[in-house]
MARKE-526241 format. One record per atom (N, C-alpha, C): residue in one letter; y, x, z. Coordinates in steps of 0.1 Angstrom, whole numbers, padded with zeros to 4 digits, always signed. Layout:
residues N
AYXZ/...
END
This chain:
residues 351
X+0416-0512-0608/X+0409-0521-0599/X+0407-0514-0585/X+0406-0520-0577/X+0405-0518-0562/X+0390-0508-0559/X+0383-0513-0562/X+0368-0504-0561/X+0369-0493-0568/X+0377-0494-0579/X+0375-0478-0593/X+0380-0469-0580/X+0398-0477-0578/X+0405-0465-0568/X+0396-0466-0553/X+0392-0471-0548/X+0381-0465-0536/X+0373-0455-0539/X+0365-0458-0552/X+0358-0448-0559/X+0364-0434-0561/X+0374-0437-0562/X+0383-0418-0564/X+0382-0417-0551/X+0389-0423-0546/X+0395-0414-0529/X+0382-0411-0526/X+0368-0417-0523/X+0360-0412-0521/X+0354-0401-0525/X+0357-0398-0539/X+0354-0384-0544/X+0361-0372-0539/X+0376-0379-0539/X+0386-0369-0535/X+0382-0360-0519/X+0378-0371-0508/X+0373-0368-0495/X+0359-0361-0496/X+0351-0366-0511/X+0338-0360-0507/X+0341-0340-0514/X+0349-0339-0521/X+0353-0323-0523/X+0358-0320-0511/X+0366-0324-0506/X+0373-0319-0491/X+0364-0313-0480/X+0354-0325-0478/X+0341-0323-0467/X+0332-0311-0471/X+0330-0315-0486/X+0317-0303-0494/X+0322-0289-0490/X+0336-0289-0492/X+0341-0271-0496/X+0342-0269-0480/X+0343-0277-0470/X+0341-0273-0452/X+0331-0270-0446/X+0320-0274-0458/X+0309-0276-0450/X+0303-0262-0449/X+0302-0255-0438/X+0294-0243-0440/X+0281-0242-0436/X+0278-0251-0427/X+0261-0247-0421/X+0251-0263-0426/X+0241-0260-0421/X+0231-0274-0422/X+0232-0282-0419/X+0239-0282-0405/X+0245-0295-0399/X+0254-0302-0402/X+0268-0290-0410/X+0278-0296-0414/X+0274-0305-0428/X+0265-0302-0439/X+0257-0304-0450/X+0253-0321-0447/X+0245-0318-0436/X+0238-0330-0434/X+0250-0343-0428/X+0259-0337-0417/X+0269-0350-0419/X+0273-0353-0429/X+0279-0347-0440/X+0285-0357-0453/X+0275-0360-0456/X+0259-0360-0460/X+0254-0364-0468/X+0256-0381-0458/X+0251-0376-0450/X+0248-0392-0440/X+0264-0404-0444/X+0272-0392-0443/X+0288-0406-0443/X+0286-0407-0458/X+0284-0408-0465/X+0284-0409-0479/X+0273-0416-0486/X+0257-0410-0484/X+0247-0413-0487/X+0236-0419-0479/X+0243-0421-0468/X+0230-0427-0458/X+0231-0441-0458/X+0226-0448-0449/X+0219-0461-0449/X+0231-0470-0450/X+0239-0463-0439/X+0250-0474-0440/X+0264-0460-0441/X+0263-0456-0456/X+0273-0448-0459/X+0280-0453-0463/X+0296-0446-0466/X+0305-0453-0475/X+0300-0456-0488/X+0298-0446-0494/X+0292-0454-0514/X+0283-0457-0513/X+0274-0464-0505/X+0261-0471-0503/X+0263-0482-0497/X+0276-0486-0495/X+0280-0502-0485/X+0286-0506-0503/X+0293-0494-0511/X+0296-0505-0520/X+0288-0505-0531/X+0275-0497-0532/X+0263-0500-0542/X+0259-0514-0535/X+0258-0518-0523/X+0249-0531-0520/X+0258-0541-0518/X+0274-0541-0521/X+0281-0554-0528/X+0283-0551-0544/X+0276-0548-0545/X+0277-0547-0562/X+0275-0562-0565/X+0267-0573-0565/X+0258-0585-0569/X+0269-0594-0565/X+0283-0589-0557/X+0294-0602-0558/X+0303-0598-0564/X+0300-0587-0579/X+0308-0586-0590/X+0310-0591-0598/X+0314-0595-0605/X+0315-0603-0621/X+0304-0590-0633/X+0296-0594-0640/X+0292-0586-0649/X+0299-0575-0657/X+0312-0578-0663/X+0316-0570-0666/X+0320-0558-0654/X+0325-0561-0640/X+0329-0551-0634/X+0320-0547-0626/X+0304-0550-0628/X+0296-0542-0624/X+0295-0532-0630/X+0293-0537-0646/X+0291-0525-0654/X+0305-0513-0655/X+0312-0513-0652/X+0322-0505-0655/X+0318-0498-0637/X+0321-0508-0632/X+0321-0500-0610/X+0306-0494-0611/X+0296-0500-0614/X+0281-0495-0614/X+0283-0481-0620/X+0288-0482-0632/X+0284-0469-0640/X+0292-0459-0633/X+0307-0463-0628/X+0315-0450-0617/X+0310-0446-0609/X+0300-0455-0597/X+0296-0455-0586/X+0279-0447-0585/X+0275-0449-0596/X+0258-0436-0603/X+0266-0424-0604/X+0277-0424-0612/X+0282-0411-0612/X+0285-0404-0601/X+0291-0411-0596/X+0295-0406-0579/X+0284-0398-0572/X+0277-0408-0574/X+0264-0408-0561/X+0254-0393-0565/X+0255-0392-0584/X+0245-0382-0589/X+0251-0370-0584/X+0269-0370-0585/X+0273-0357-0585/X+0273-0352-0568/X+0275-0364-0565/X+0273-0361-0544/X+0257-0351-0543/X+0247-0360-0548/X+0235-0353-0550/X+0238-0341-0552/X+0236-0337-0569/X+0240-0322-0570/X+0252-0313-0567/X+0260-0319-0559/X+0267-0311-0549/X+0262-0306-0539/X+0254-0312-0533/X+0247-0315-0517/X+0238-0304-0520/X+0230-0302-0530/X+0218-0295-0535/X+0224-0281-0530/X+0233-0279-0542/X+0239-0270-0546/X+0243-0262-0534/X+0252-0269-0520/X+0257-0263-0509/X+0245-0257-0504/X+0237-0267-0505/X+0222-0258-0494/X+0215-0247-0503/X+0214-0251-0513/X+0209-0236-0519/X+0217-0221-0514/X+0235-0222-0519/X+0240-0212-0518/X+0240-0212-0501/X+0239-0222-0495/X+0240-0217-0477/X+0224-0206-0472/X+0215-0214-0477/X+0203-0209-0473/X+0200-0189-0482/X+0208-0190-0492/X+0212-0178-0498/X+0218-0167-0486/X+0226-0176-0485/X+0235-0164-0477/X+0228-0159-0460/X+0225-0174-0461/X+0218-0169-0450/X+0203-0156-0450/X+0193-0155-0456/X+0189-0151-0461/X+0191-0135-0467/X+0204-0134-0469/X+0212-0125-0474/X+0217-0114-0462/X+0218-0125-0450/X+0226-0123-0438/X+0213-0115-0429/X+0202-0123-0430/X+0190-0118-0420/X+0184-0103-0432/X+0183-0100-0444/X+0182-0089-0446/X+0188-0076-0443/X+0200-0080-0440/X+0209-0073-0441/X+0207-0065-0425/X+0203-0074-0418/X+0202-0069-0403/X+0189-0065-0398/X+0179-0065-0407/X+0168-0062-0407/X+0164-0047-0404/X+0153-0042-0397/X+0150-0027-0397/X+0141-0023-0412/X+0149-0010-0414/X+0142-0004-0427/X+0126+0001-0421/X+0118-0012-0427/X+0104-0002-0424/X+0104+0012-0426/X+0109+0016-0434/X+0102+0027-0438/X+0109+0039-0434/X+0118+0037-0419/X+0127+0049-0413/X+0116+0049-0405/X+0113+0062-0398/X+0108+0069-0387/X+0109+0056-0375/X+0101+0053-0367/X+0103+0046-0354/X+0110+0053-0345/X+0116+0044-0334/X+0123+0050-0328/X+0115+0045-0312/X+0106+0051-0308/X+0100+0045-0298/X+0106+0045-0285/X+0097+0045-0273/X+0106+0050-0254/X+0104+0062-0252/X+0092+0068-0263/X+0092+0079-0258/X+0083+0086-0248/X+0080+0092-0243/X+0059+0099-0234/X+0070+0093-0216/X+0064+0090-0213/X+0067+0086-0197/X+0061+0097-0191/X+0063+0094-0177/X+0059+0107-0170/X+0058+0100-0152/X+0053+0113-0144/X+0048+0108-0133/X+0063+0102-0126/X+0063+0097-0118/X+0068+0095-0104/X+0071+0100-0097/X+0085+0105-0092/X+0086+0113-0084/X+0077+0120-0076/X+0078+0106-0067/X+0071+0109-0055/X+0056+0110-0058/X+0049+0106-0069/X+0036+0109-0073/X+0033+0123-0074/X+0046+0126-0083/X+0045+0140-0088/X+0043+0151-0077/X+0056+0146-0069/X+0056+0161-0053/X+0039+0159-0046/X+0034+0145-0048/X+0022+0142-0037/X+0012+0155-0044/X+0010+0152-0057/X+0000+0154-0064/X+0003+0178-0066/X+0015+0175-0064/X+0020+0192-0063/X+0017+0195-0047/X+0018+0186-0040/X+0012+0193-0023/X-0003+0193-0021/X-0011+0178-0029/X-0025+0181-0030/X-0029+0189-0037/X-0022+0196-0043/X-0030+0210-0057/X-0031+0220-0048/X-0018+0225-0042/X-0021+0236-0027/X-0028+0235-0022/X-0032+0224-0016/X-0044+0219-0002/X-0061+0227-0010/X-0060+0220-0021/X-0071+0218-0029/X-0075+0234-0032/X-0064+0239-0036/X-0067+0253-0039/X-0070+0263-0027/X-0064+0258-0014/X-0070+0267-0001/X-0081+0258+0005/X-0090+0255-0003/X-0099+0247+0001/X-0106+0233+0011/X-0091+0226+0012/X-0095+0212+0015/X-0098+0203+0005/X-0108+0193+0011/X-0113+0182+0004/X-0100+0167+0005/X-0102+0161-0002/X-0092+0149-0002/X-0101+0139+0002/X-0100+0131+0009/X-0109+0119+0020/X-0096+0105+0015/X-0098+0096+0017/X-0090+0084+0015/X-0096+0069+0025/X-0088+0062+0028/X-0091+0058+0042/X-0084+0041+0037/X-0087+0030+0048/X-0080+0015+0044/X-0065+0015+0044/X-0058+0004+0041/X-0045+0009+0046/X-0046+0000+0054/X-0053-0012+0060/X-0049-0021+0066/X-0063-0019+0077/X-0057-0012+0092/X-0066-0004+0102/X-0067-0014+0113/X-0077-0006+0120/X-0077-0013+0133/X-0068-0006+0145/X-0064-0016+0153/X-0059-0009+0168/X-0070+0004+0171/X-0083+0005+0168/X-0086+0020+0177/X-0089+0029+0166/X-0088+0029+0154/X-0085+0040+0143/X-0069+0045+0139/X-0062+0034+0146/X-0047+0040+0144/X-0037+0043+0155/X-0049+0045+0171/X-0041+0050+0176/X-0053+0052+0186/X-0059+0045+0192/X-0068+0043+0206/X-0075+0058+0203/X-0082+0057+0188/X-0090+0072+0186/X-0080+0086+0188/X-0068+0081+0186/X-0053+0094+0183/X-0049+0096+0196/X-0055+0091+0212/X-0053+0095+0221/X-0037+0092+0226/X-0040+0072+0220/X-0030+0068+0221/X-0031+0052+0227/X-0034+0053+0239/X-0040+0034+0244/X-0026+0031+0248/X-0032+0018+0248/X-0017+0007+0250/X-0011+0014+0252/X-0005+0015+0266/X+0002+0016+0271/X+0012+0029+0266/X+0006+0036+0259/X+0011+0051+0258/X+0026+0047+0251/X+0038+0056+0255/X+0052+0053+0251/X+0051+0060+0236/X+0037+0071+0231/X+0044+0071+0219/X+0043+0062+0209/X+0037+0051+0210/X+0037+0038+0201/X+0050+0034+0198/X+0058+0037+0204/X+0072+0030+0199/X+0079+0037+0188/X+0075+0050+0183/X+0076+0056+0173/X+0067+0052+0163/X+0062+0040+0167/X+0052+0038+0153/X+0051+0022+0153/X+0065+0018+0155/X+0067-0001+0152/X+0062-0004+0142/X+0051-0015+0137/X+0045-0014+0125/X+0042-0031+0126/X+0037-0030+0112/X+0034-0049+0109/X+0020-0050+0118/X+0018-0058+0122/X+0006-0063+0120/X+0000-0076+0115/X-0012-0078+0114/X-0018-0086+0105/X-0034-0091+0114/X-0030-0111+0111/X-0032-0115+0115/X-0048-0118+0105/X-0056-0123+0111/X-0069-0119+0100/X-0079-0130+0112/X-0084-0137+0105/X-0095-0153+0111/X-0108-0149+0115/X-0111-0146+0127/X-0129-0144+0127/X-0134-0129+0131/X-0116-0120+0130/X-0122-0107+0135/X-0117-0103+0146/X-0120-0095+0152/X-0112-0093+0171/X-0105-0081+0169/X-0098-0083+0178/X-0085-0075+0178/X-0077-0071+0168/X-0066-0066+0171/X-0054-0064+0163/X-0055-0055+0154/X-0050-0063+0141/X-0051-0048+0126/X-0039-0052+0122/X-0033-0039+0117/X-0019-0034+0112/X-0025-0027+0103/X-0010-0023+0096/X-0011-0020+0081/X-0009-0003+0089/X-0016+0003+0084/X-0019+0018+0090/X+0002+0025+0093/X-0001+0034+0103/X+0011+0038+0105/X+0013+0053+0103/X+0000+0057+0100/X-0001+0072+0096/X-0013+0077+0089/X-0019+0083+0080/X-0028+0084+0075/X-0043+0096+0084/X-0037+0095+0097/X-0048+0101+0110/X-0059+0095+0104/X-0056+0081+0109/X-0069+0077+0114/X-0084+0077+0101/X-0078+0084+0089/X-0091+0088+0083/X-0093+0100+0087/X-0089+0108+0095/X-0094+0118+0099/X-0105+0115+0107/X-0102+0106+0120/X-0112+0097+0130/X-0124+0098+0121/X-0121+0084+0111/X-0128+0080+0098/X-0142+0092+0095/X-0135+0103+0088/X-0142+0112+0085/X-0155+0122+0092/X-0145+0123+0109/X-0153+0131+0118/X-0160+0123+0121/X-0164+0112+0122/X-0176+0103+0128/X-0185+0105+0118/X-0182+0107+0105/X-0193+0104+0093/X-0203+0118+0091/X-0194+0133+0096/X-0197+0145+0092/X-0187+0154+0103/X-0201+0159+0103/X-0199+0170+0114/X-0192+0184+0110/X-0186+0191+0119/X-0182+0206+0115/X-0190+0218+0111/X-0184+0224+0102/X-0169+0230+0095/X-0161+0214+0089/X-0155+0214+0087/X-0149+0202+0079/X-0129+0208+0075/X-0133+0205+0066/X-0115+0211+0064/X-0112+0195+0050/X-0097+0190+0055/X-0100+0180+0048/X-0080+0177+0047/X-0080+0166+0035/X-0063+0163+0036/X-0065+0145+0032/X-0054+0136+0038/X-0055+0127+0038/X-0042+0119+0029/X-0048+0120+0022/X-0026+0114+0016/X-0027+0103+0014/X-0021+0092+0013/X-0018+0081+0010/X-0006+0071+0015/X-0005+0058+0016/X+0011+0053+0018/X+0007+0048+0029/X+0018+0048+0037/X+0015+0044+0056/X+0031+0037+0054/X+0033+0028+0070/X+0038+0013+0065/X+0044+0012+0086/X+0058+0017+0083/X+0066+0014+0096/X+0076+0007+0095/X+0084-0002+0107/X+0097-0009+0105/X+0105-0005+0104/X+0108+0007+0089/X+0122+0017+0094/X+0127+0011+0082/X+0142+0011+0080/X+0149+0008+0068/X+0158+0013+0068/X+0165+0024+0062/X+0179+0036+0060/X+0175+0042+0050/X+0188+0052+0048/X+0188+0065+0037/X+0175+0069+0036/X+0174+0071+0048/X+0159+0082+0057/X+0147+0075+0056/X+0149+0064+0058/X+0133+0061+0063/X+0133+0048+0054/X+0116+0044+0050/X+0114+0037+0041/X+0099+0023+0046/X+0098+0013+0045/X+0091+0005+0053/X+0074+0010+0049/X+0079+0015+0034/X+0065+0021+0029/X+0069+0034+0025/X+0061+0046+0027/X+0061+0060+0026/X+0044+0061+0025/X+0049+0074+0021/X+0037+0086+0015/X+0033+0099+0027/X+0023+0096+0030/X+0023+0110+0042/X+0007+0117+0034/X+0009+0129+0037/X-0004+0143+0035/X-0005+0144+0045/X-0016+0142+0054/X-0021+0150+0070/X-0034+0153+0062/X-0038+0167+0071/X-0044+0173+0071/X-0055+0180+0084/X-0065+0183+0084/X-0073+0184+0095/X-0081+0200+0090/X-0082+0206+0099/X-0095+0215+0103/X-0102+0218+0112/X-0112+0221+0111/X-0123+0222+0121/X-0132+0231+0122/X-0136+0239+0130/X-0148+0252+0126/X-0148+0255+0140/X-0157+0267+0144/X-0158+0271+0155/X-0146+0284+0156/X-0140+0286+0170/X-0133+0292+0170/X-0113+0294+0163/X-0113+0282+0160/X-0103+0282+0148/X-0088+0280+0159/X-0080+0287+0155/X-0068+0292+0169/X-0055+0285+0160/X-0042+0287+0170/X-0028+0287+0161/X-0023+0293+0151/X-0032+0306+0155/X-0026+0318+0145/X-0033+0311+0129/X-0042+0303+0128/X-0052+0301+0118/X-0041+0289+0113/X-0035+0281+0118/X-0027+0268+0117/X-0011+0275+0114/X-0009+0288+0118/X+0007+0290+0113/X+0005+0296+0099/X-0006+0305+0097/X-0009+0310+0086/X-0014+0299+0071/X-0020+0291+0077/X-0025+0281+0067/X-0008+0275+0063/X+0000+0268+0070/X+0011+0260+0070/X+0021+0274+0060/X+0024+0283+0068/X+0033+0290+0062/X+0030+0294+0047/X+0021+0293+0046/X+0016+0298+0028/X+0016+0286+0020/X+0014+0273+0026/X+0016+0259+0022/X+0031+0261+0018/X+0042+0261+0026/X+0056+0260+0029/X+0058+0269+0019/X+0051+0284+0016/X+0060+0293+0007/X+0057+0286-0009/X+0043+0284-0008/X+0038+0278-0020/X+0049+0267-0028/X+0049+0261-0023/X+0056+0245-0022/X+0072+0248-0021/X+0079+0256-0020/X+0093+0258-0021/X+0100+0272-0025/X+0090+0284-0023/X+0090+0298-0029/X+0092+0310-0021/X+0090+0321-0025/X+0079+0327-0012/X+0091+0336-0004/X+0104+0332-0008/X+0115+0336+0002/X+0118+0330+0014/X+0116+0311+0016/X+0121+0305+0022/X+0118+0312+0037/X+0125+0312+0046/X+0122+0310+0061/X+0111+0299+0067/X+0103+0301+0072/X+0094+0294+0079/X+0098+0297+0099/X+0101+0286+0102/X+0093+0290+0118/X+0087+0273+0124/X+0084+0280+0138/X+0077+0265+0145/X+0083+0263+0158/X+0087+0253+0159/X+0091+0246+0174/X+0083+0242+0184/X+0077+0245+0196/X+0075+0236+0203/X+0079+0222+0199/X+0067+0208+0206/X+0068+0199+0203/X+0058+0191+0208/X+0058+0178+0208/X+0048+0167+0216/X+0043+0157+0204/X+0030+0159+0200/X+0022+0143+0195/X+0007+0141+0201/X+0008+0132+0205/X-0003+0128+0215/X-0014+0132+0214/X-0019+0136+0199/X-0035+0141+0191/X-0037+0151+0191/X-0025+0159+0194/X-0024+0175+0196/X-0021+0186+0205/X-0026+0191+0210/X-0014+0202+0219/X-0025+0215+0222/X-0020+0225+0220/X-0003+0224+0216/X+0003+0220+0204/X+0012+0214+0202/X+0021+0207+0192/X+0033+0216+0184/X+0037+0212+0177/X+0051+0223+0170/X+0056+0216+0159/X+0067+0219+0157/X+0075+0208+0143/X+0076+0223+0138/X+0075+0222+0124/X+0078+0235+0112/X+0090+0230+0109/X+0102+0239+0107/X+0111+0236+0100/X+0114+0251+0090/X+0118+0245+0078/X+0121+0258+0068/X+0134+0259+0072/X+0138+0269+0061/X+0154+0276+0058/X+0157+0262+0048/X+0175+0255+0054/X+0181+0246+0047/X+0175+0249+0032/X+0169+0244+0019/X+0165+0245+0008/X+0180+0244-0004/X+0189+0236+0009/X+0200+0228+0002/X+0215+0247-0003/X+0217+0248+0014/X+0224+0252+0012/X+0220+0272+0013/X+0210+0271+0021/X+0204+0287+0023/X+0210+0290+0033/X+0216+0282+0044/X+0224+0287+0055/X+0214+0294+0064/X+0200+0293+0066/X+0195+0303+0071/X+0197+0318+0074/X+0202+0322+0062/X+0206+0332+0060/X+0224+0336+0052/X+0228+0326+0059/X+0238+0326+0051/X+0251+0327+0069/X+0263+0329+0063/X+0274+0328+0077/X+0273+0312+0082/X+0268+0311+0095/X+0270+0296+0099/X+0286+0294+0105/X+0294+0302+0101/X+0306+0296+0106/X+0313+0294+0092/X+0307+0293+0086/X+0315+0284+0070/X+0312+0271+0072/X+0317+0264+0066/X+0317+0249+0061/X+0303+0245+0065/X+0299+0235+0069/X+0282+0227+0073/X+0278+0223+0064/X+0266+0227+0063/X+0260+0217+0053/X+0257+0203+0058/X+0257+0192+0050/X+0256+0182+0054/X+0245+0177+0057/X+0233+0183+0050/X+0218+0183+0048/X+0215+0184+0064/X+0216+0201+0064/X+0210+0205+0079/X+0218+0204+0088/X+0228+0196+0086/X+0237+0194+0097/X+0246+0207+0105/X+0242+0222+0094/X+0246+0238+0101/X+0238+0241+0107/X+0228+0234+0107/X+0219+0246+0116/X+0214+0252+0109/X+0211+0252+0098/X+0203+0260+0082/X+0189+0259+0085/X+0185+0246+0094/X+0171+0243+0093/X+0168+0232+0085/X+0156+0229+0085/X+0155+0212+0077/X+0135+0211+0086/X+0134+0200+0091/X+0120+0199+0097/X+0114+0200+0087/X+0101+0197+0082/X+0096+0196+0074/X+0084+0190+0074/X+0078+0193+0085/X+0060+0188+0093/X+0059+0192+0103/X+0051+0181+0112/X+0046+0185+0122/X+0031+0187+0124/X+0026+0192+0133/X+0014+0200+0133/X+0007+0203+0148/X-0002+0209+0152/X-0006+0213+0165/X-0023+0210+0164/X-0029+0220+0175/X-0042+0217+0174/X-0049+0206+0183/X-0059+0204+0177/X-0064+0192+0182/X-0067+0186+0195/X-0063+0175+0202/X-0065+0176+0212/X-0081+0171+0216/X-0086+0179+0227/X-0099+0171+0234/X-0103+0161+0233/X-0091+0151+0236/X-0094+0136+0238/X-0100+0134+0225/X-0094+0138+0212/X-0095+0131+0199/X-0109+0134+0195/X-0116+0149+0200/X-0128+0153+0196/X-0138+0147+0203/X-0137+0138+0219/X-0148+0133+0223/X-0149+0121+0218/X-0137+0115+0212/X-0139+0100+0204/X-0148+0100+0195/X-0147+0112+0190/X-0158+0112+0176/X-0170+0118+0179/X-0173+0124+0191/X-0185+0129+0195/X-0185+0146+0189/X-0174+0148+0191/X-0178+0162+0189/X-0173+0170+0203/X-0178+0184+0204/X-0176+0187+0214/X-0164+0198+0218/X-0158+0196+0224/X-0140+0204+0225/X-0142+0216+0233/X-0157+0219+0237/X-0161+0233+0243/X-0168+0244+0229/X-0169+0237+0219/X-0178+0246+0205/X-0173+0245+0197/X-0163+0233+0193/X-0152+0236+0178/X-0140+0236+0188/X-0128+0239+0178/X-0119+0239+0176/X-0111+0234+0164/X-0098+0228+0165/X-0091+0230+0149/X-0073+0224+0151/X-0073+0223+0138/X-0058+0220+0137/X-0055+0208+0130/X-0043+0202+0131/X-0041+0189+0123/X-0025+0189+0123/X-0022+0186+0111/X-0010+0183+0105/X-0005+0170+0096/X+0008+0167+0093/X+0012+0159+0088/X+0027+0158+0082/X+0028+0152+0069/X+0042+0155+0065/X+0047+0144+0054/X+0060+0142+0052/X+0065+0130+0046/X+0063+0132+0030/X+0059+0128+0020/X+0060+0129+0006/X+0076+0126+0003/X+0081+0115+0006/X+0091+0114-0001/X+0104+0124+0007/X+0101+0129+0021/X+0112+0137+0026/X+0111+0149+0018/X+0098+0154+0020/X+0097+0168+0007/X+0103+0168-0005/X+0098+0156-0016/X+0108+0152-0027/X+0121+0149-0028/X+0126+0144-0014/X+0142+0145-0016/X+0147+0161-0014/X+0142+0167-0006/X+0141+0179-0003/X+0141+0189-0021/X+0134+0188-0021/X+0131+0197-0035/X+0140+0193-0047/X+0147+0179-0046/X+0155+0176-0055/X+0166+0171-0054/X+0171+0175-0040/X+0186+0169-0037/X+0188+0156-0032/X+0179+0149-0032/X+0182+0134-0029/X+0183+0128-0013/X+0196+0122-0013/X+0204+0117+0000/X+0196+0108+0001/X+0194+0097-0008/X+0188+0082-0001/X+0173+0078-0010/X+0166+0077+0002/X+0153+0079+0002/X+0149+0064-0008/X+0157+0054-0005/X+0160+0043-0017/X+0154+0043-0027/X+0163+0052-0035/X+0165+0054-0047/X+0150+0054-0055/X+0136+0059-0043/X+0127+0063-0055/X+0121+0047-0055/X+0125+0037-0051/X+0119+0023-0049/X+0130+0010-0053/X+0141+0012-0065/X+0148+0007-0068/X+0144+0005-0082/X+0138+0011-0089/X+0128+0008-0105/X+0143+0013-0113/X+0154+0018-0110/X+0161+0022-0118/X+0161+0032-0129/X+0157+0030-0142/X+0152+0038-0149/X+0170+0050-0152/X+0181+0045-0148/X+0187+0062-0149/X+0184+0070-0135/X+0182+0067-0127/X+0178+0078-0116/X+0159+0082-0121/X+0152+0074-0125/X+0134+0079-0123/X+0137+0092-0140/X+0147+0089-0148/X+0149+0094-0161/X+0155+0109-0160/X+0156+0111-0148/X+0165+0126-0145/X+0154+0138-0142/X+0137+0131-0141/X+0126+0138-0132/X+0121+0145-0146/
END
């Protein structure tokens, strides 16, 4: 009869489908072409009633069979799939019971690190650490530094400024960590010996220079306090900080807050051409001269001590300043100043 053989081939297609089916999804299409509302052996369970009696019973009883074994077929695939699967997620699983494999102890930041190695020196020749806004006024970040408008050395110190509702005059994001020195000497009078470190904020963007940097300035103050007091203090900083061979000297030099003024530069750290033949090969560092700047420095000028009310005929002192992250490239080789503000964990992984 026509329905018996429909009834095979449908069996025949439903092995075919069953043994392809590998996942849930594949599972669930046959069940639907076969078993669902409007599946193939479920269109011809519901013409069963324009059979003749006899060939219901014969088609009925093929077509339960059908339908029972589709069932426990269907069962059957999802048990063994959900098995394997099951089988598959153990397998890939971590053995609790092996040792963890964690990240491992972290550690400072470069440039945290050199700051916190220049403020240990400071601290141990007896300066105090002071900390200041980063976001200043026009006369704490330059007017008090014996630096009004007009003065040309402002252009060495292009910086943001910041625009702020209800207060007068112009505030910038600080461009050197001075003006807590200002800060300080208004609050407390001399002896005062003090270091300022924190991040200062100019328009520079290269290898060299960074829009945010880390500067250490430093101040002292007492009666009678000379250059020789400022080459001695610096130079033992410098041997401290890089090792008690390096060459130290000082240049003449010009910053507005100071004079006399002087740039310190050491012996190249890179190549030792200080003391080495300068008619070999250049280093690329010091460019052959077997210097490297390092900080600048000078004692304080007059102007700065009447801003604060002190008096430039009964103290004296000195003031200095120097880059964190130039020292850290310095100490560790590094060409581009970048690098420590890129979050790249194989370069921060090498400290």
């Amino acid at each position: 009869m026509e329905t018996i053989e429909q009834l095979s081939r449908l069996e025949a297609e439903a092995r075919t489908v069953l043994n392809a089916a590998t996942t849930p999804g594949a599972l669930h299409a046959v069940k639907v072409r076969f078993l669902g509302r409007n599946g193939e052996l479920t269109s011809i369970l519901h013409h069963m009633g324009a059979l003749t009696p006899e060939e219901r019973r014969s088609i009925g009883r093929r077509a339960n069979e059908l339908k029972g074994w589709l069932e426990a077929e269907l069962n059957r695939a999802a048990t063994q799939l959900s098995a394997r699967q099951i089988e598959g997620a153990l397998a890939e699983t971590v053995d609790v019971t092996l040792p963890g494999r964690g990240e491992g102890p972290g550690h400072a930041h470069p440039v945290i690190a050199t700051l916190e190695r220049i403020t240990d020196i400071f601290v141990r020749m007896g300066f105090s650490i002071f900390e200041g806004p980063e976001i200043e006024s026009d006369y704490y970040n330059f007017e008090a530094l014996n630096m009004p408008a007009d003065h040309p050395a402002r252009d060495m110190h292009d910086t943001f400024y910041v625009e702020t509702p209800g207060i007068k005059g112009p505030l910038l994001l600080r461009t050197h960590t001075s003006p807590v020195q200002i800060r300080v000497m208004e609050s407390r009078r001399p002896p005062l010996r003090m270091i300022a470190p924190g991040a200062v904020y100019r328009r520079d963007a290269d290898v060299t220079h960074s829009p945010m940097f880390h500067q250490v300035e430093g101040l002292l103050v007492d009666e009678g306090v000379a250059m020789s007091d400022l080459k001695g203090v610096l130079t033992t900083f410098v041997r401290e900080l890089f090792g008690p061979e390096v060459p130290v000297r000082f240049r003449p030099s010009f910053f507005p807050f100071t004079e006399p003024s002087a740039e310190v530069d050491i012996g190249c750290v890179i190549c030792r051409m200080a003391r080495a033949d300068l008619s070999k090969q250049p280093c690329r560092v010091c460019k052959g001269t077997g210097w490297l700047e390092i900080l600048g420095a000078g004692m304080v000028h007059p102007a700065v001590f009447r801003a604060v009310r002190y008096d430039p005929r009964s103290v004296s002192g000195f003031a200095f300043g120097l880059g964190v992250e130039r020292v850290a490239m310095l100490m560790h080789g590094i060409d581009d100043i970048r690098l420590f503000y890129t979050g790249d964990m194989r370069f921060l992984e090498q400290f």
